[in-house]
N, C-alpha and C positions, 0 to 999 in steps of 0.2 A: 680288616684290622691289621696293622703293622705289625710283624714279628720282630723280634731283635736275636737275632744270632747268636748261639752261645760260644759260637768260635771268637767270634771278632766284637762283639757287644755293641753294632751298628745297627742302628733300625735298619732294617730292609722294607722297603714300602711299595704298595703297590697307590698308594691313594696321594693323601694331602703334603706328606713329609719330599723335602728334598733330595735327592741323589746326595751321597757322601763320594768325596775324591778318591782314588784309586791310596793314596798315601793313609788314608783316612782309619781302611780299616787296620792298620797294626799298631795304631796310636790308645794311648792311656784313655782309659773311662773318661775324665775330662775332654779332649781332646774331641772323643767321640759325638758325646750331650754338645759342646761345640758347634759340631758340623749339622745335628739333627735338631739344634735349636735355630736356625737361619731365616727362621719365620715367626711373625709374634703369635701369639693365642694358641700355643701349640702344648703348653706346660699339661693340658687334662690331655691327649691326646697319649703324651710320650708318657706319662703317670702310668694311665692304663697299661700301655703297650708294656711298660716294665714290669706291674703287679703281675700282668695275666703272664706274662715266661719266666718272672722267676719264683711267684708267688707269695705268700707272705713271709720268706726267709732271707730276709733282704738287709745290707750293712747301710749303715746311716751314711757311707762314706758316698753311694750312691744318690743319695739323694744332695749332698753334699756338694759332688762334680756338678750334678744338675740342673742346683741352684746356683752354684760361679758359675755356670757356661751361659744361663739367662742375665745374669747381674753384667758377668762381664760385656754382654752383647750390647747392654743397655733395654735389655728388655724386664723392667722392671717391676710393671704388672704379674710377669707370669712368672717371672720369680717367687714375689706375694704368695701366688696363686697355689705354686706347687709345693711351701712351706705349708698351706692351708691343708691341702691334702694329703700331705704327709700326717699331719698333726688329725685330721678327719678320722684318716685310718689306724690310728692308734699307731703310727711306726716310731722309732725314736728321733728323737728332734736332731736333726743335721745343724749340729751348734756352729760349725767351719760355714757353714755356707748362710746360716744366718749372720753371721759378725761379717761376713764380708757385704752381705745386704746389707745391713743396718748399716755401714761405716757407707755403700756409696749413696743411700739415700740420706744422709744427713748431709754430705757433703754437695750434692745433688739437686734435693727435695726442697721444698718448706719444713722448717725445724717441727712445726707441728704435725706433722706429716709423718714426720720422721719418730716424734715423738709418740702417735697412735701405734706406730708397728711397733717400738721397742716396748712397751706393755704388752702387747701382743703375743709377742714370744717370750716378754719376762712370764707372764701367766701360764706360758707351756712346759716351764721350769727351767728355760734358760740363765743362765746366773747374770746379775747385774753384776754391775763394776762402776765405780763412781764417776771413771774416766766420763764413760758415754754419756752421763748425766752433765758433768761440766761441758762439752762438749755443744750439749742441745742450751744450756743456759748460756752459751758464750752466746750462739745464733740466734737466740731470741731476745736477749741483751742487747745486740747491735741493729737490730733492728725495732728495738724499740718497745717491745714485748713484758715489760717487766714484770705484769701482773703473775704472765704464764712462764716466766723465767724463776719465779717463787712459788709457782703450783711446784714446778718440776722439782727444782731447789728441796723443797717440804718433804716430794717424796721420795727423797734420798734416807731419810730418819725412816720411812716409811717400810722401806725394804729391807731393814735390817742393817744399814750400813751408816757411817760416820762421815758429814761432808768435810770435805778439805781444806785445807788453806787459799785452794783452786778454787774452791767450788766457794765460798766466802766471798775470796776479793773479785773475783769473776760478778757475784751479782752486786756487790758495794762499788765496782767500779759502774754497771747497767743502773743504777740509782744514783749516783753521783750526775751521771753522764745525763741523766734524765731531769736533773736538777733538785732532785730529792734527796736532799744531804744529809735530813732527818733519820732517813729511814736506811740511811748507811751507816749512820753513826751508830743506832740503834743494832743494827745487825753485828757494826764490831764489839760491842759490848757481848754479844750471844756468844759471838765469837772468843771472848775471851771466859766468859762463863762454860764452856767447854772444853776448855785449858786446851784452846788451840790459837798459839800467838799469832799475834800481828806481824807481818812479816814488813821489808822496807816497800814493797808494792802497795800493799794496804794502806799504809800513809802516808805514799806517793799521790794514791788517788784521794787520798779525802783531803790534803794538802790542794791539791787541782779542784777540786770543788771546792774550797774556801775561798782559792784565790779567783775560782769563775764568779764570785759572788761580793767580790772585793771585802771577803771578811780575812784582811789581813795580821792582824792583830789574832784572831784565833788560828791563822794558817804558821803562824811564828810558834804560838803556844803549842800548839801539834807538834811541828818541827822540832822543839825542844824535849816534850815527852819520846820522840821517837830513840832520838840523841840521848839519853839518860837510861834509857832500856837497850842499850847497849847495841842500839841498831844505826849500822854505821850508814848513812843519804850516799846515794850515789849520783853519777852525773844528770841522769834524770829529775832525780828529787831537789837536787840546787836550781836547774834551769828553771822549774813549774816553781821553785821558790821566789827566783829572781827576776822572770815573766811578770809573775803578780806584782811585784812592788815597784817595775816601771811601770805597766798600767795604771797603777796608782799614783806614778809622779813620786816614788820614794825610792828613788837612785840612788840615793847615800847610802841606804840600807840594802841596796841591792849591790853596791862592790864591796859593801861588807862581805855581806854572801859571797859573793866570788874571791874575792883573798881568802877567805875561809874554804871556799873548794880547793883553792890552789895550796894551802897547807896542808887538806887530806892528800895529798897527791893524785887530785882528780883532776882530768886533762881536758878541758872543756871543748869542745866542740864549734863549728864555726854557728848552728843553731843559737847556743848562749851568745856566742860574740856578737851575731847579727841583735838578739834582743837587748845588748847591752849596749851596742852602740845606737839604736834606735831611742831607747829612753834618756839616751846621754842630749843627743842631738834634741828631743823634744823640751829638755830643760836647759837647752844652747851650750852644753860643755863640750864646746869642739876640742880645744887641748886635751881633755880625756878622752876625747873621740880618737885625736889622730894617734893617742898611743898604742888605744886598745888595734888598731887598724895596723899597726905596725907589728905588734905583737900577732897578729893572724897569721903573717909575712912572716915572723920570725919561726912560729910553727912551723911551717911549712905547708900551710894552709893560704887558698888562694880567697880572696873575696869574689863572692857569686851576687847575680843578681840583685839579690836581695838588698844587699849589703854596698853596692853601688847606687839602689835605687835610693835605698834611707837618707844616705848622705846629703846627692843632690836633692831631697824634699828637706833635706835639715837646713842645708846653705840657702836654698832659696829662702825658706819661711826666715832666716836669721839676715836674709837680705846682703849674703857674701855671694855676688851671683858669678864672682871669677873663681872660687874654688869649684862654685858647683858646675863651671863647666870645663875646668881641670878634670875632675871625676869623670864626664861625660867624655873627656879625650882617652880616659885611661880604659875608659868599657868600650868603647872604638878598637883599641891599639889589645885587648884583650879577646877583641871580638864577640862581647855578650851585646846586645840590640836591647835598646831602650824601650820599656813597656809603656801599660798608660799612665802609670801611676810618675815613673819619670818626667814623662814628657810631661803632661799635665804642669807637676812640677815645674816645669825649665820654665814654658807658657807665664804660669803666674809671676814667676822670678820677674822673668824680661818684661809682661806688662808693666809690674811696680818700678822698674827701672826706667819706662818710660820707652823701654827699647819696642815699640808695637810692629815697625817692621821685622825683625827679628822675630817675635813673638810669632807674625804668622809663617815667615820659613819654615818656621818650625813645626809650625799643624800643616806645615807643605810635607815635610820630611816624614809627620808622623802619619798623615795619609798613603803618602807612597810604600811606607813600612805596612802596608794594610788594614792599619788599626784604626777605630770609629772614636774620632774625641764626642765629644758629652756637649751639652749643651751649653754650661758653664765654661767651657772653655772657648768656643767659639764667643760666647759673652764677654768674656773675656778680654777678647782682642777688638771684640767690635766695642768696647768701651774704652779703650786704647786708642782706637783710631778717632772717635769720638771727642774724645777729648782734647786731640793735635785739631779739630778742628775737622778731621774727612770724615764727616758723616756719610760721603760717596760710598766710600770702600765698605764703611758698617753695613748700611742696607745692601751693599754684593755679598756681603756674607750673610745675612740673612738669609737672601733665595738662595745662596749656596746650602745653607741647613735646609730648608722649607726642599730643595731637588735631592738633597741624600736621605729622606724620611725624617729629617729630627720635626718635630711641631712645637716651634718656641714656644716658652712662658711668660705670664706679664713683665717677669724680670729685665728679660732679652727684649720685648716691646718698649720698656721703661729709658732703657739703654737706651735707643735708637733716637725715642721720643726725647728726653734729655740733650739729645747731642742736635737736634731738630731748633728746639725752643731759644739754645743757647747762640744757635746761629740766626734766629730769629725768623725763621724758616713756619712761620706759625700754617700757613698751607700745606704744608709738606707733614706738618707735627699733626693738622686734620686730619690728611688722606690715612696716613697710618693709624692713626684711633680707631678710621670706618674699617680699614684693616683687620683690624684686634677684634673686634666685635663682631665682623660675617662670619671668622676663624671659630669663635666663640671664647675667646681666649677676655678674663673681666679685667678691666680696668681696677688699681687698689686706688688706695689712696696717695700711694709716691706719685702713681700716674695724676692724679689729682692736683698732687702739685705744684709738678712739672708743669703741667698744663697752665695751671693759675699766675705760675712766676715771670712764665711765658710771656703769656698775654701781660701782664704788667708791666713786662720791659719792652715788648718789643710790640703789643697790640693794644688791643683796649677791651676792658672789665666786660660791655655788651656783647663782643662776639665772644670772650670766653660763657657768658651769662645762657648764650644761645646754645653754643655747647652742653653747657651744665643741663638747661632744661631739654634737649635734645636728648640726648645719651643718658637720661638719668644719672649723674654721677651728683654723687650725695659731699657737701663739706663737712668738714671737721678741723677738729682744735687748731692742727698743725697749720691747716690750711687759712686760719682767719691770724695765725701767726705771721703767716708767710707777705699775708696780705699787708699786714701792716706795718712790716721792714720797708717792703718796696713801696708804702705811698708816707716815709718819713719824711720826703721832702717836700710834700706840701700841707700846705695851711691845715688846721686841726678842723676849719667846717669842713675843706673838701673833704678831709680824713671820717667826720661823720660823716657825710651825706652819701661817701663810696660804702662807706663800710655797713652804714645802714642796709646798705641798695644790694650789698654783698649778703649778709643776713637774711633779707628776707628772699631771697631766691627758695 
């Protein structure tokens, strides 16, 4: 069995412990538990080794070092271990060395993990403190935990103590966040029946759960009790105000809010700016767009990504595709690189403009940039070219999607099929049907009637008919519509005699 020296209080071992450095032995009792904890499973070994040399007249401060030299090692088991035996043997609880446990196993552990030892050593007569409790309800808060973030919560009254302000908006904000707004509102009520107020955080967050639920109209009524209880909204509380009511399309009410922050003397942030410019551009107010956008500038605040992207998705959807690629010059000359959501953006600008070569430059530009466009965009363009007539270039894009992993949709077949029929390519509009169908990809009904208007123009009613009972493709309304636009020009028997013939298929 290892002795420990009463000169230098280093185990001297003849067995499983390690050699300590020659520095080792003139160093502090911590220092020493340190160098003789270098191994895990060792917390029963060195226990004994300390009871049998110094017997049972021992300072808690020992056990103390013993426990920070295991904790700090990261050996956390035998940390556990040797608080167990301490506490076995009736010696007094080493409180230093448990609060340094407990603090790295919360930070460390699973919160509930964390939360069986702080019972643990609360039942050893370690004193609680609320702190630790908010602490474990923050960690099971955020992770989703709410049922056992209200065990814990509960038994803060349980121990004798008062939860806090903390310990309140901490679980109201884990209920909010969880989508349970009931059961936060409900708690601030507790909360104030304990005459412990609401502070501006507490109807920050239940403000942000009214507006995650678009009950804006009670996120205003909150906002005004908070306002009348003499609790002054800070730049947080305006942004989560003014977030909500562009999501909602109620802009006007949202620079209210903001001239109202700008008379508290709150200084807004480019976060607000970007969502205020974003809600401006979705209800097309670019004159209030380019001021708020100057006013960034006047701050002395730069416009970041964000705030570059919004614009050009504003100008395109408003179909001003020269500002939006003004913008696009100034994130160049800035140096910020266009995301997907930009490009995407530019893509759809330039198809509706007609510009389809341009359009795919630009999924050239945005491939070289690394990024993987979507399906819709490649659709996009092959509906572009489609349309000028090169259904060549569409089906190159095709197998260019079908070789980088994308597996079109009937949307993207409909395309192709469309741009097939119109050129009267009705062989070419076959082979891709059988296409669509090995893929396993279904034919709708647009495909339907692509198909139908086809053969009306450019074929005849029997090979579409052959099709039909082929491929099982089923008609509808649209389709006996479609039918009868294109045989307006003749005689009302042919017009029965097709139409019958079309029917009873």
């Amino acid at each position: 069995m290892p002795l420990l020296s009463p000169h230098n209080s280093v185990l001297l071992h003849n067995g499983p412990f390690p050699c300590c450095p020659p520095n080792a032995l003139a160093s502090p009792i911590s220092a020493s538990f340190r160098c003789l904890s270098q191994r895990e499973g060792l917390s029963f070994f060195t226990f004994v080794s300390i009871i049998e040399t110094k017997g049972t007249h021992l300072s808690n401060s020992v056990f103390d070092a013993l426990m920070n030299a295991y904790t700090d090692l990261g050996f956390i088991s035998d940390a556990i271990q040797c608080f167990r035996l301490v506490r076995k043997h009736n010696f007094q609880i080493p409180f230093h060395g448990c609060k340094f446990l407990l603090d790295k196993i919360i930070k460390t552990s699973l919160p509930l993990v964390a939360w069986r030892f702080y019972l643990e050593i609360l039942d050893s007569g370690y004193p609680p403190n609320v702190y630790s409790f908010n602490i474990l309800i923050n960690r099971l808060c955020k992770e989703g935990k709410i049922k056992d973030a209200r065990m814990i919560f509960d038994t803060i009254g349980k121990r004798g103590m008062r939860p806090t302000v903390v310990s309140f908006n901490t679980l109201i904000n884990g209920y909010c966040k969880s989508g349970n707004l009931e059961e936060g509102f409900r708690l601030k009520i507790v909360m104030e029946e304990s005459r412990i107020l609401p502070d501006v955080f507490t109807y920050s967050v239940l403000i942000n759960g009214l507006c995650n639920h678009r009950r804006l109209d009670d996120a205003c009524r909150l906002f005004d009790e908070m306002c009348k209880r003499g609790l002054a909204p800070n730049d947080v509380t305006f942004t989560i105000l003014i977030n909500g009511q562009c999501k909602s399309g109620r802009i006007d009410l949202a620079m209210e809010l903001y001239q109202l922050m700008l008379k508290k003397g709150l200084k807004p942030d480019l976060v607000l700016y970007n969502t205020l410019i974003n809600g401006l551009c979705k209800v097309g107010d670019f004159r209030e767009t380019k001021k708020l956008v100057e006013e960034v500038n006047k701050r002395g605040m730069k416009p970041d990504k964000i705030t570059y992207t919004t614009l050009i998705d504003g100008y395109c959807k408003e179909g001003d595709l020269v500002s939006a690629l003004e913008i696009r010059k100034e994130m160049f000359v800035e140096g910020i690189a266009l995301d997907n959501v930009a490009f995407t953006a530019l893509i759809s600008g330039l198809c509706k403009e007609g510009k389809v070569i341009d359009a795919e430059r630009t999924l050239r530009e945005m491939l070289k940039a690394g990024l993987r466009p979507d399906d819709a965009i490649y659709t996009m363009i092959m509906d572009g070219f489609c349309k000028k007539g090169d259904v060549k270039t569409g089906f190159k894009l095709l197998k260019e999607m079908q070789s980088d992993g994308h597996v079109p949709g009937v949307v993207t077949y409909n395309v192709l099929m469309n741009g097939y029929c119109k050129q009267g390519q009705m062989k070419n509009a076959a082979v891709l049907l059988d296409a669509m169908l090995n893929l396993g990809v279904v034919p709708d009904d647009i495909t339907y009637n692509i198909l139908l208007e086809g053969h009306c123009k450019h074929g005849n009613l029997q090979d579409f008919h052959k099709i039909q009972s082929e491929k099982g493709l089923v008609a509808d309304y649209a389709s006996y519509k479609s039918l009868l636009n294109e045989l307006s020009g003749t005689s009302k028997h042919q017009q029965e005699m097709i139409t019958a013939d079309f029917m009873s298929v």
